[in-house]
Structure formats: structure tokens, C-alpha cells
LOMIMI-337631 format. One record per residue (C-alpha): residue number from 1; x, y, z; residue in three letters; chain. Coordinates in steps of 0.05 Angstrom, whole numbers, plus 5000, padded with zeros to 4 digits. Each point is the difference from the previous one (the first is absolute). Example, Ala and Ser with C-alpha at 12.3 -4.5 7.8 and 13.67 -1.06 7.14 Angstrom:
! residues 2
<resi:1; X:5246; Y:4910; Z:5156; resn:ala; chain:A>
<resi:2; X:5027; Y:5069; Z:4987; resn:ser; chain:A>
***
This chain:
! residues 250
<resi:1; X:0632; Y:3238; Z:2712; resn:unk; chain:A>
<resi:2; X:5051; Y:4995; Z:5060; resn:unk; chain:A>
<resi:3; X:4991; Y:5065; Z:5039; resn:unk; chain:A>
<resi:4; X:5049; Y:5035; Z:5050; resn:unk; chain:A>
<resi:5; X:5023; Y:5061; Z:5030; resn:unk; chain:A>
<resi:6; X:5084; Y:5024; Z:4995; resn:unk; chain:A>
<resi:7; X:5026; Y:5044; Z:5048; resn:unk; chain:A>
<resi:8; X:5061; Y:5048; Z:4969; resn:unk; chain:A>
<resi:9; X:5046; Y:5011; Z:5058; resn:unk; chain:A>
<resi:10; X:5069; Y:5005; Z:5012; resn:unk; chain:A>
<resi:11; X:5042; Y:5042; Z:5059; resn:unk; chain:A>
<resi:12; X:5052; Y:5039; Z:4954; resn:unk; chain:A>
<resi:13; X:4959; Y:5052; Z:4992; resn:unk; chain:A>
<resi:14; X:5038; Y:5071; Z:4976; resn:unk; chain:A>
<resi:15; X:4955; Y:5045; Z:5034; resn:unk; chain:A>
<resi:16; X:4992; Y:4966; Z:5068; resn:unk; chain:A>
<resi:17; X:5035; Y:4928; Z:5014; resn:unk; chain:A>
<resi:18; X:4963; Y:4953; Z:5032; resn:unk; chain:A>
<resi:19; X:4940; Y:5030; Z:5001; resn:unk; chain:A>
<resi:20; X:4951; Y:4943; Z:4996; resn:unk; chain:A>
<resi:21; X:5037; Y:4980; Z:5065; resn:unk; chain:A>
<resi:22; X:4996; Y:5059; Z:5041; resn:unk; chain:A>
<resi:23; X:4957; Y:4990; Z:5061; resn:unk; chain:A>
<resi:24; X:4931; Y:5031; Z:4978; resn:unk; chain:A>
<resi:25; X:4942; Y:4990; Z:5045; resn:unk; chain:A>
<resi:26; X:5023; Y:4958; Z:5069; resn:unk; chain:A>
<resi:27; X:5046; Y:4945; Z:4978; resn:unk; chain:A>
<resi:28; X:4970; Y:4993; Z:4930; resn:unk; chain:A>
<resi:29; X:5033; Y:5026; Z:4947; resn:unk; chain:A>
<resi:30; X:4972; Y:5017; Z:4932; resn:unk; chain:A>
<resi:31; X:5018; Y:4945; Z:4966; resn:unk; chain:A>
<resi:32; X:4958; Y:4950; Z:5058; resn:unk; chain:A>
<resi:33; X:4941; Y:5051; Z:4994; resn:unk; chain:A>
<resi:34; X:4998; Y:4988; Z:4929; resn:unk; chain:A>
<resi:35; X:5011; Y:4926; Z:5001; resn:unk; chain:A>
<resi:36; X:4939; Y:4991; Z:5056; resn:unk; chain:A>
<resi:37; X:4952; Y:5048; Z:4965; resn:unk; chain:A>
<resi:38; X:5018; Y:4959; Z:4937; resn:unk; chain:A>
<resi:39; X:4984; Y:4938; Z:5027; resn:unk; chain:A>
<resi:40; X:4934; Y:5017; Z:5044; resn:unk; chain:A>
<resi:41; X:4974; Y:5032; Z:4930; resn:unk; chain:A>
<resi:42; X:5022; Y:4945; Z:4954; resn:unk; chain:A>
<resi:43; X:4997; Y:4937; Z:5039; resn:unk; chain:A>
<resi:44; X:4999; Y:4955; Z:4933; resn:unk; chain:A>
<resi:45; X:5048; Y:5029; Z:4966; resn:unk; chain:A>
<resi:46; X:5078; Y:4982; Z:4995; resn:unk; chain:A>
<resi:47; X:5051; Y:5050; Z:5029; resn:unk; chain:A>
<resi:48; X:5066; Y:5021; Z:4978; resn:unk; chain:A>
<resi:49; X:5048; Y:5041; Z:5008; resn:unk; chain:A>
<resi:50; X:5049; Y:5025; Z:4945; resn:unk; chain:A>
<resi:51; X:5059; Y:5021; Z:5033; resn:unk; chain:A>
<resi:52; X:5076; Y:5002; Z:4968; resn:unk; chain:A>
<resi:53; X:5065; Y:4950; Z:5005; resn:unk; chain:A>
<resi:54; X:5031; Y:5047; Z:5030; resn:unk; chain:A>
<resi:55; X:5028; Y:4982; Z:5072; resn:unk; chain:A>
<resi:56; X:4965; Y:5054; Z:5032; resn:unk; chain:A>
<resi:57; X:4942; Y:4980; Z:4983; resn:unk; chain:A>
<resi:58; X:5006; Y:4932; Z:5036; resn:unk; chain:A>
<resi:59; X:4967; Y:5029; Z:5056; resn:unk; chain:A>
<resi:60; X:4935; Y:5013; Z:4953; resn:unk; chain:A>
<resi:61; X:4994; Y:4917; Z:4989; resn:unk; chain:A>
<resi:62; X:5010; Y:4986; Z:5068; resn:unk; chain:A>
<resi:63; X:4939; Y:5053; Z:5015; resn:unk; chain:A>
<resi:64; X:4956; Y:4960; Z:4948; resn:unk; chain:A>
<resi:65; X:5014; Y:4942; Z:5022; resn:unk; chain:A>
<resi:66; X:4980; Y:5018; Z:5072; resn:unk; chain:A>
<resi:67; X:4934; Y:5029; Z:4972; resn:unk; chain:A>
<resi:68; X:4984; Y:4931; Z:4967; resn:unk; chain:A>
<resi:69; X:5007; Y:5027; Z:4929; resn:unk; chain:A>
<resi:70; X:5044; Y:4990; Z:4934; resn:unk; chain:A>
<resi:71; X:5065; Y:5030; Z:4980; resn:unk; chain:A>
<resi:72; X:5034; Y:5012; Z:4930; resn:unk; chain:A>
<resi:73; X:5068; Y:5040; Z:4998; resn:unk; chain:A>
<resi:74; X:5018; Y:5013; Z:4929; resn:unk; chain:A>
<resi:75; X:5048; Y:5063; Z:4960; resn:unk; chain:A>
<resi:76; X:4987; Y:5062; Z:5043; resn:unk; chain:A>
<resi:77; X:5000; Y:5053; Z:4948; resn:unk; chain:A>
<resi:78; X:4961; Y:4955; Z:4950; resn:unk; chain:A>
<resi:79; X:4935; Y:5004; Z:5042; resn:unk; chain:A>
<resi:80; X:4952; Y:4986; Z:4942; resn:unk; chain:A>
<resi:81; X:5040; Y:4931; Z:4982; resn:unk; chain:A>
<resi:82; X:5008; Y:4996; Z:5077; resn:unk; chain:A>
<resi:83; X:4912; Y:4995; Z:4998; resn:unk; chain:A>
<resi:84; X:4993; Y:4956; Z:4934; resn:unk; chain:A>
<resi:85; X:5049; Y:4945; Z:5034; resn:unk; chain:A>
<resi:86; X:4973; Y:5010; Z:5066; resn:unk; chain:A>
<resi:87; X:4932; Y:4982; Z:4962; resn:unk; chain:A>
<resi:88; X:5027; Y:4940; Z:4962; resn:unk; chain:A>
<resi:89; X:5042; Y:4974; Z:5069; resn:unk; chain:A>
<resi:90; X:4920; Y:4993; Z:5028; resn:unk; chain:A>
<resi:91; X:4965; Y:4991; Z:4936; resn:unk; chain:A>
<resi:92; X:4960; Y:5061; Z:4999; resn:unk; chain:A>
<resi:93; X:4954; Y:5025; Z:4950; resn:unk; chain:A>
<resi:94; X:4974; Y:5062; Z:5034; resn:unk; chain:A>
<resi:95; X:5020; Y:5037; Z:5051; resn:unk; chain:A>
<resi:96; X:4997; Y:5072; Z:5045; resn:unk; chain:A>
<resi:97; X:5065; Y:5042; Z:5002; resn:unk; chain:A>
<resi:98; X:5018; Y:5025; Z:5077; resn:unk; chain:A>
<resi:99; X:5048; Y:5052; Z:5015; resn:unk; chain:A>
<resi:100; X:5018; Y:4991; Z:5062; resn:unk; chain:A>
<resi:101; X:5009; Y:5076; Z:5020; resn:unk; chain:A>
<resi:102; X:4931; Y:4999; Z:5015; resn:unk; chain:A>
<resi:103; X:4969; Y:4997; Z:5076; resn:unk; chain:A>
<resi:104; X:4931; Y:5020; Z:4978; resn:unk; chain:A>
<resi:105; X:4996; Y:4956; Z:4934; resn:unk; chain:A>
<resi:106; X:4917; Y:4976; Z:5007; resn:unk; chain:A>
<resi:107; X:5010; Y:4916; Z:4972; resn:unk; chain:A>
<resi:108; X:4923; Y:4994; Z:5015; resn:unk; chain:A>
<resi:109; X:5006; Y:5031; Z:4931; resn:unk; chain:A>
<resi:110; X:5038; Y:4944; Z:4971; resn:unk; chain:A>
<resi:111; X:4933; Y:4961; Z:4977; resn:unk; chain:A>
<resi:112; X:4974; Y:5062; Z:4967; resn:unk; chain:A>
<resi:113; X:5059; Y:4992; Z:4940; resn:unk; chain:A>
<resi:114; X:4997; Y:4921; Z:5005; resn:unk; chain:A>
<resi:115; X:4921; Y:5012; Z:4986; resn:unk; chain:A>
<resi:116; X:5006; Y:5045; Z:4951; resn:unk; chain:A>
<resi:117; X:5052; Y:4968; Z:4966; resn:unk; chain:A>
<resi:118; X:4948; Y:4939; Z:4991; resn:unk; chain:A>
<resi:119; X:4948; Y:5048; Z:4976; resn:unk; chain:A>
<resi:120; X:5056; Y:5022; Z:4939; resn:unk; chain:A>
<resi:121; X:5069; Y:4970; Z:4996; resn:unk; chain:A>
<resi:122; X:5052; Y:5054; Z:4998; resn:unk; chain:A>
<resi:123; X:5074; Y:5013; Z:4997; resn:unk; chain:A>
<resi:124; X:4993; Y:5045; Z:5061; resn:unk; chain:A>
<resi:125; X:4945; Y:5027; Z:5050; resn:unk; chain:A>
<resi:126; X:5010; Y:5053; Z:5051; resn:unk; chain:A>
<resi:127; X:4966; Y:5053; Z:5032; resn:unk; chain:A>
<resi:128; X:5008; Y:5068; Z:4952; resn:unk; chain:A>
<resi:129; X:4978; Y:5069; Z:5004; resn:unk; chain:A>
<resi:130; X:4955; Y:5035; Z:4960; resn:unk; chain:A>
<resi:131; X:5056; Y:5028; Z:4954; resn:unk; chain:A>
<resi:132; X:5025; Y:4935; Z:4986; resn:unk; chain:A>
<resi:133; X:5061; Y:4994; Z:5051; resn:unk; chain:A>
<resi:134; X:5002; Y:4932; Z:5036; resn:unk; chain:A>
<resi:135; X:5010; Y:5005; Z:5078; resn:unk; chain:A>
<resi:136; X:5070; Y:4974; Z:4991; resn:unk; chain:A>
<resi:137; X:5014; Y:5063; Z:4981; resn:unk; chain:A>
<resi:138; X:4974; Y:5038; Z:5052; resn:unk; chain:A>
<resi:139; X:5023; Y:5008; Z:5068; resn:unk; chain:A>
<resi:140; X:4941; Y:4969; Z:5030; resn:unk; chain:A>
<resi:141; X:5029; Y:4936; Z:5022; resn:unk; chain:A>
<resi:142; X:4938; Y:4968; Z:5016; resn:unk; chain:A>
<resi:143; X:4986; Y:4955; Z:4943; resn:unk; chain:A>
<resi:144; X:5035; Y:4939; Z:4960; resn:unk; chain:A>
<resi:145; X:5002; Y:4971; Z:4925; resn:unk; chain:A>
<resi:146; X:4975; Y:4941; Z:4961; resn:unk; chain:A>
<resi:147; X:5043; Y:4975; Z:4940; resn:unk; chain:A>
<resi:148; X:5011; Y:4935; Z:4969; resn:unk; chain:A>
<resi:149; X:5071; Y:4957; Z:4988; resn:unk; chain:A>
<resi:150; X:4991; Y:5000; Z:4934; resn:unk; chain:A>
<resi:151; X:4983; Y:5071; Z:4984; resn:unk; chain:A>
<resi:152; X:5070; Y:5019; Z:5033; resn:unk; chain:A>
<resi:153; X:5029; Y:4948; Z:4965; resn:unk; chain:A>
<resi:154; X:4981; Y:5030; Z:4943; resn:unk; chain:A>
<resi:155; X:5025; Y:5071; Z:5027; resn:unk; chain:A>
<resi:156; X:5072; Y:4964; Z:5012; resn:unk; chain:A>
<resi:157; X:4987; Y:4976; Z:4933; resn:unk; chain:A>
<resi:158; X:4988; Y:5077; Z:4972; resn:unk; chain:A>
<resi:159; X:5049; Y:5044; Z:5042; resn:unk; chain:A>
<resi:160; X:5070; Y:4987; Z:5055; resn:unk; chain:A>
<resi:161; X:5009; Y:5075; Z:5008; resn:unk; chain:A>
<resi:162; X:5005; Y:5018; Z:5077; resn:unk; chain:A>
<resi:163; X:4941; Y:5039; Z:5007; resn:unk; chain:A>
<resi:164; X:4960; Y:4937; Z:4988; resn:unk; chain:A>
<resi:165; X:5035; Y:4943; Z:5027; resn:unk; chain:A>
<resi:166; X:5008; Y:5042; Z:5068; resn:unk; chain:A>
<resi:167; X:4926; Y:5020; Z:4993; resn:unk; chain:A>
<resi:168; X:4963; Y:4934; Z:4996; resn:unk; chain:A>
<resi:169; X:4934; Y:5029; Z:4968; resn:unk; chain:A>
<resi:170; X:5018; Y:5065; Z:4964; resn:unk; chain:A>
<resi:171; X:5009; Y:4975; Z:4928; resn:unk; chain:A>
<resi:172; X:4921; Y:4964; Z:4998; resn:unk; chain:A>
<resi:173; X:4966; Y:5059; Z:5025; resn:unk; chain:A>
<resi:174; X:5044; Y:5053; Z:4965; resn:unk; chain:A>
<resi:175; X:4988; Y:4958; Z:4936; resn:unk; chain:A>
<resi:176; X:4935; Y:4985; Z:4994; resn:unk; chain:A>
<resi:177; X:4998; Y:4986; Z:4928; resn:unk; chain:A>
<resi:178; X:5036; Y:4940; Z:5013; resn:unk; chain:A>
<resi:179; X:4966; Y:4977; Z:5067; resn:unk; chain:A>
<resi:180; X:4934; Y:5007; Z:5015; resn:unk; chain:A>
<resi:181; X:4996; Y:5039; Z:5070; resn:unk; chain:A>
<resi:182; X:4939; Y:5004; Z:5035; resn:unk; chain:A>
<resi:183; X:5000; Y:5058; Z:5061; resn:unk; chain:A>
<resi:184; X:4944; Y:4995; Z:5050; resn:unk; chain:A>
<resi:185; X:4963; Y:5059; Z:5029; resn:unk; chain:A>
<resi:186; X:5024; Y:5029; Z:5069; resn:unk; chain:A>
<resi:187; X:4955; Y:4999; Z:5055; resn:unk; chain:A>
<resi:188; X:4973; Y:5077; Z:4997; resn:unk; chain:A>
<resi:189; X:5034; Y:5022; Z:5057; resn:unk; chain:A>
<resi:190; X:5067; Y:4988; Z:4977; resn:unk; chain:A>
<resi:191; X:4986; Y:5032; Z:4913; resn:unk; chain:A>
<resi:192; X:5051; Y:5062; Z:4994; resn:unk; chain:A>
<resi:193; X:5030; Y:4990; Z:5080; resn:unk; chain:A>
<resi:194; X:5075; Y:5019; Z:4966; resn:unk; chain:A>
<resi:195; X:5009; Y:5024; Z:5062; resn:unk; chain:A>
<resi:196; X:5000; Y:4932; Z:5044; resn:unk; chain:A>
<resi:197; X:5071; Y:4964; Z:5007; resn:unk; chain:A>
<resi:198; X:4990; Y:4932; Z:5041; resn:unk; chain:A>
<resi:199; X:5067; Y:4977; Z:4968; resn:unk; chain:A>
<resi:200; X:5062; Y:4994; Z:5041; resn:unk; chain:A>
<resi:201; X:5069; Y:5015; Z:4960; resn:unk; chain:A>
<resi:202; X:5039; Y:5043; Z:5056; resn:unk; chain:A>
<resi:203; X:5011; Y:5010; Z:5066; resn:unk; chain:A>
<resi:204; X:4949; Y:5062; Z:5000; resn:unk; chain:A>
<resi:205; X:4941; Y:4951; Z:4975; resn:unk; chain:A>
<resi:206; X:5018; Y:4945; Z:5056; resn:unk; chain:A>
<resi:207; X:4995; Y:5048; Z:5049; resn:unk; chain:A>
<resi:208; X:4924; Y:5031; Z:4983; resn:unk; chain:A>
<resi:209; X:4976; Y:4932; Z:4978; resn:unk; chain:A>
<resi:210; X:5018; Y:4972; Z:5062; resn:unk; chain:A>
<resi:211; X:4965; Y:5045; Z:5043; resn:unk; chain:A>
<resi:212; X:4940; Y:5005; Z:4952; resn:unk; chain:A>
<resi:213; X:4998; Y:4924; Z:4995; resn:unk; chain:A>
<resi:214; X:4999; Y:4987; Z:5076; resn:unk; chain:A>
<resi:215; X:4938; Y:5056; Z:5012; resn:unk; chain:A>
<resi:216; X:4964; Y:4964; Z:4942; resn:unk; chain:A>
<resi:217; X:5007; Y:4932; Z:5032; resn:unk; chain:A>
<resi:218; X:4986; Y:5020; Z:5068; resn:unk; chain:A>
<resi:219; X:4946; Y:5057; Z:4992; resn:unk; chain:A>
<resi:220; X:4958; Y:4975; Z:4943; resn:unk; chain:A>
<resi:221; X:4973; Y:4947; Z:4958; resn:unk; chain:A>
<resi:222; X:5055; Y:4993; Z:4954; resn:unk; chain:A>
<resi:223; X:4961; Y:5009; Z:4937; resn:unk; chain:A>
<resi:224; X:5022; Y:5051; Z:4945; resn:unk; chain:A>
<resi:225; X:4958; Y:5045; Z:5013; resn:unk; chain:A>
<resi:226; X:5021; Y:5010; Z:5063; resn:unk; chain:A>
<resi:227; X:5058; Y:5007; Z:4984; resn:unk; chain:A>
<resi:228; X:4989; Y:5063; Z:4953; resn:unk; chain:A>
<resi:229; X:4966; Y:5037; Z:5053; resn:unk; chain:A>
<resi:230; X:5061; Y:4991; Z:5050; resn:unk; chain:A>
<resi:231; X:5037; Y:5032; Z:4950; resn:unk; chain:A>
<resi:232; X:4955; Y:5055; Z:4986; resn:unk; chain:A>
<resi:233; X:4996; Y:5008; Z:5083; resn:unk; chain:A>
<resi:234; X:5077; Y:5011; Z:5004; resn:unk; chain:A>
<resi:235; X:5019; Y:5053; Z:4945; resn:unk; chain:A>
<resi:236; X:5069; Y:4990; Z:5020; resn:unk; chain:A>
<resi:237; X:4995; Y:4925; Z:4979; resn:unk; chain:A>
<resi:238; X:4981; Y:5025; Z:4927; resn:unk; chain:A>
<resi:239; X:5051; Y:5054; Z:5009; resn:unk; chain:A>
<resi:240; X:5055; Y:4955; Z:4996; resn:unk; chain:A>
<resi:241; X:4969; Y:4947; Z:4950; resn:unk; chain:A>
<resi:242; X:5004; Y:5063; Z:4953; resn:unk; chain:A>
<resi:243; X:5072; Y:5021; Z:5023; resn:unk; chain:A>
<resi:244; X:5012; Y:4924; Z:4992; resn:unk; chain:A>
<resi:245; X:4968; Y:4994; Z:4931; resn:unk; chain:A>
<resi:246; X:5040; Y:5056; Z:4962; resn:unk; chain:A>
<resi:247; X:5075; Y:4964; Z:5033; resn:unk; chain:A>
<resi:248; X:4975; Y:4936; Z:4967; resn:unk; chain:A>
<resi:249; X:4973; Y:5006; Z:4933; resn:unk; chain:A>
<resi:250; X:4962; Y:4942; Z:4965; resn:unk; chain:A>
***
């Protein structure tokens, strides 16, 4: 199997334009943090990054094409046939879902859903709490998804209403009669944290992320779990996730 990793990104977003090209941390902005952590995690693995036809979004090609990786542009309201054509331009088989709203997304996790993918085939693997929920559907922001071109080919197959074309993964694991959907356990640490939001939609977000992410690249090690116990060291930081998390529902 041909494996990869697709970045979802495009700059029209309704809540905060251009936010994947804000300055972040020094010069970088999120979407060259993501790309290099991408790329120093997953050296072997083929890049892209799923962006629309939409003029705008010209400038996102000409960033992956200064990182070194792919781009596909396809419909921007029809993300999931936007991902199975992206797949087929590449020749895919398998493949991790990135939103690209996410500074503190850990890709040294990647290899954990390729692996246990190889361990038992599924539709879909992803990180899910203990009642069931996968971490796409949380505000964490911290962790990607594994699916397959042919299981959402088979979703395009099953459904075109909007919530799932504009939702790449929602109709496998809210229909898991029909796909078989495989959530890993959480590291400990993170089981029940409802109350965590390292997801950036608005202008509040990009503000506390970028002061959070620039003490927890300069002051500690980088891992998670230092980055749960900055949190819990600035009560105002989880504050605002929590003021943050009830404006933006999942």
C-alpha cells in the first residue's frame, strides 16, 4: 500500500481569514510549523496539501511548493471528494487527515495509526475517548486521522449531503455499521481533558496559542506532557480554552 499524509487547508476561513498565515512564532507561521514537524516526523512519507481552486488560495501552492511538498486544489465545499481525488492524483491507498488549524498537532504519532492499521485493516483509526468520541470531535487539536481512498469512496458512494462532504470523516465513524472504525486509546493524561482546546478557529484562540506555543518551545521539552502542566500552571490559559470551547461548539 502507497502511504501519505493530506494537509486540509485553505485561507477563506469564516471565523478568522487567513489564519494559517498569520505570523505565529518569529517568522513561521502555522502552516510552516506544521509542514516542518510533518516532515522531521515522517521523513518517508509523501506530503500534500489539499487546498481549493480558488484564487486565494494560490498563495497556499506557492507555500508547498517552497516547503518541498505536493499540492492538489480541487471543489472547495466538496472536501471529502476534494481528499478521494487528491488520493487518486498521487495514488494513495492510505493516508493521515491534517487540519491545518493545528500548531500543536504531535506527527511523531503518525506511525502509531500506520502500525496499527497493519496489525487490523480498518476504514478509520483515530485516537477516541473512553465514551466513544473520536478526537476530531474534541477541541483538543493535538491529534490526526487515518482513513483509506476507498472507504471514502465508498462514503461518496453512500451520502452528498453537506455535513459529510464538508466533513471528510464524519459519515465512517458516525456509521459504523457500514465501516469498520477502530479508535485508539488516549495517552492517560489526556482521557476526559474536555476542558483542553489546542485548536485555533478565531482570533481569541490565535492569540493564547501563540503565547502558550512560544513558552512551550522556549521553556520546555516540547513533549505533551509538558505541555498539560503549562496549562495547569496558568489557570487563565484554561480559563479561556473553556470561554473558547462553549463559542465554538463541536
Amino acid at each position: 500500500m502507497k502511504d501519505g499524509i493530506i494537509i486540509q487547508a485553505r485561507t477563506g476561513s469564516t471565523r478568522l481569514h487567513n489564519k494559517i498565515l498569520l505570523p505565529f512564532y518569529g517568522e513561521q507561521r502555522i502552516i510552516d510549523i506544521l509542514i516542518e514537524n510533518i516532515r522531521r516526523a515522517c521523513p518517508d512519507k509523501q506530503v500534500i496539501l489539499a487546498t481549493t481552486v480558488r484564487p486565494q488560495d494560490d498563495v497556499l501552492e506557492q507555500v508547498a511548493r517552497g516547503a518541498g511538498i505536493d499540492c492538489f486544489r480541487g471543489d472547495e465545499d466538496n472536501v471529502l471528494g476534494r481528499f478521494i481525488r487528491a488520493a487518486e492524483a498521487f495514488g494513495l491507498d492510505r493516508f493521515i487527515r491534517v487540519c491545518s488549524d493545528n500548531p500543536f498537532l504531535r506527527p511523531d504519532t503518525f506511525q502509531t495509526f500506520f502500525d496499527a492499521f497493519d496489525e487490523e485493516p480498518a476504514d478509520y483509526i483515530a485516537y477516541g475517548f473512553a465514551d466513544g468520541r473520536p478526537t476530531i470531535k474534541s477541541h483538543l487539536g493535538l491529534f490526526a486521522e487515518l482513513t483509506t481512498k476507498e472507504a471514502l469512496r465508498r462514503a461518496a458512494l453512500l451520502t452528498q449531503e453537506k455535513l459529510y462532504i464538508e466533513h471528510v470523516t464524519i459519515y465512517l465513524y458516525t456509521h459504523p455499521a457500514d465501516f469498520h472504525v477502530r479508535l485508539l486509546p488516549l495517552p492517560e493524561e489526556l482521557e476526559g481533558r474536555f476542558d483542553l482546546r489546542f485548536t485555533l478557529d478565531t482570533m481569541d484562540d490565535f492569540l493564547l496559542l501563540q503565547r502558550l506555543y512560544a513558552e512551550w518551545f522556549e521553556q520546555t521539552d516540547r513533549s505533551l506532557h509538558a505541555l498539560l502542566r503549562l496549562v495547569e500552571a496558568h489557570p487563565e490559559y484554561r480559563e479561556k480554552m473553556l470561554e473558547n470551547i462553549a463559542r465554538n461548539e463541536k
